[in-house]
N, C-alpha and C positions, 0 to 999 in steps of 0.2 A: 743592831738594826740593819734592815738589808736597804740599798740606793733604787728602792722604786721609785719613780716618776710620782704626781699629785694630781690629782682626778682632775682632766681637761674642761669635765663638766662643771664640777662647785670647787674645787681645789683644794680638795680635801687632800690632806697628808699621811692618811691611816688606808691607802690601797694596799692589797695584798693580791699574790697570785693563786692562779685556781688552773694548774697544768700551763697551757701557752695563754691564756686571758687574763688579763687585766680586771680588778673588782674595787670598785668605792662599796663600802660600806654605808656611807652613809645618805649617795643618791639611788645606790643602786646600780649607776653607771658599768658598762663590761667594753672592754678593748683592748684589743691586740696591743703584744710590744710591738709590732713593724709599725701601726700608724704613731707610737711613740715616738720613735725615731725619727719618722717623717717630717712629725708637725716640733721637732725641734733644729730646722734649718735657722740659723739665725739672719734676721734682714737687714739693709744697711740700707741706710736712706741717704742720698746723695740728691746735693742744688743741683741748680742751673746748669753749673759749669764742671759736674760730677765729679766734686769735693764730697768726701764723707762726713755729715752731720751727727755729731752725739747732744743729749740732751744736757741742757746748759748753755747752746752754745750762741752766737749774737750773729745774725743775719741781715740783711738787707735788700727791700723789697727790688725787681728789679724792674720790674713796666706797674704803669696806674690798672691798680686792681678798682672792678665796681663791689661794692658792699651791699648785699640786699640785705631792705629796711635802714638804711643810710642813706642822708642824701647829700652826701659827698666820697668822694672816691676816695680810696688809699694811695697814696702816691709812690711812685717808684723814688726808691731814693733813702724811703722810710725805716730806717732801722729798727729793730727789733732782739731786745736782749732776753736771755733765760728763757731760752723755749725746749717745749717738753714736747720730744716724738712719740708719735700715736701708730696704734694701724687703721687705715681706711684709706680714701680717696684723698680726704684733705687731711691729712698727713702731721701737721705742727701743730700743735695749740702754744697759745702765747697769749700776751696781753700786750696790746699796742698802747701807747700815752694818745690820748684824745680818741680813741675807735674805742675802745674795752678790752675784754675777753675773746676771742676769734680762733679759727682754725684758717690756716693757708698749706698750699699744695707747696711741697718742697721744687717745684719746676718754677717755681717763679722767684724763687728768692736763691741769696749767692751767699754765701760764707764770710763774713766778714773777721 
């Protein structure tokens, strides 16, 4: 088996090449290897205090965040275990004891 890449589109593991393009079979999807290569920069998500964050890792809030649809704030101070890094804006998904399920932006919490 040859080490191509998995279709960016549905991730599909049956690409094959077609001359310098990239081909899923099964969306159809065609792409270049350079944007392959491209879009495999790996990110590194770093707190407050740019410590490097892996997933698992236990944090703590660092100023009173507001919660929309809450009506009380999250407070700084609040720790937070086993959280799983995402890509977006807010950044962390976790689950806080008495808030729920949530996402928070890795700038506001510290590496505990």
């Amino acid at each position: 088996m040859s080490n191509l890449p998995n279709c960016p589109k549905c991730n599909s593991e049956y690409t094959y090449e077609v001359g310098v393009i990239l081909t899923c079979p099964e969306c159809a999807h065609e792409w270049s290897k350079s944007e392959t290569e491209a879009s495999e920069e790996i990110r590194v998500w770093k707190d407050a205090n740019g410590n490097v964050l892996q997933n698992g890792d236990s944090v703590t809030v660092i100023k009173d965040l507001k919660v929309k649809g809450a009506s009380s704030m999250l407070k700084g101070g609040t720790k937070v275990r086993n959280i799983r890094l995402i890509e977006g804006d807010h950044d962390i998904d976790c689950k806080i004891d008495g808030f729920g399920a949530m996402q928070l932006k890795s700038e506001f919490v510290k590496k505990s």
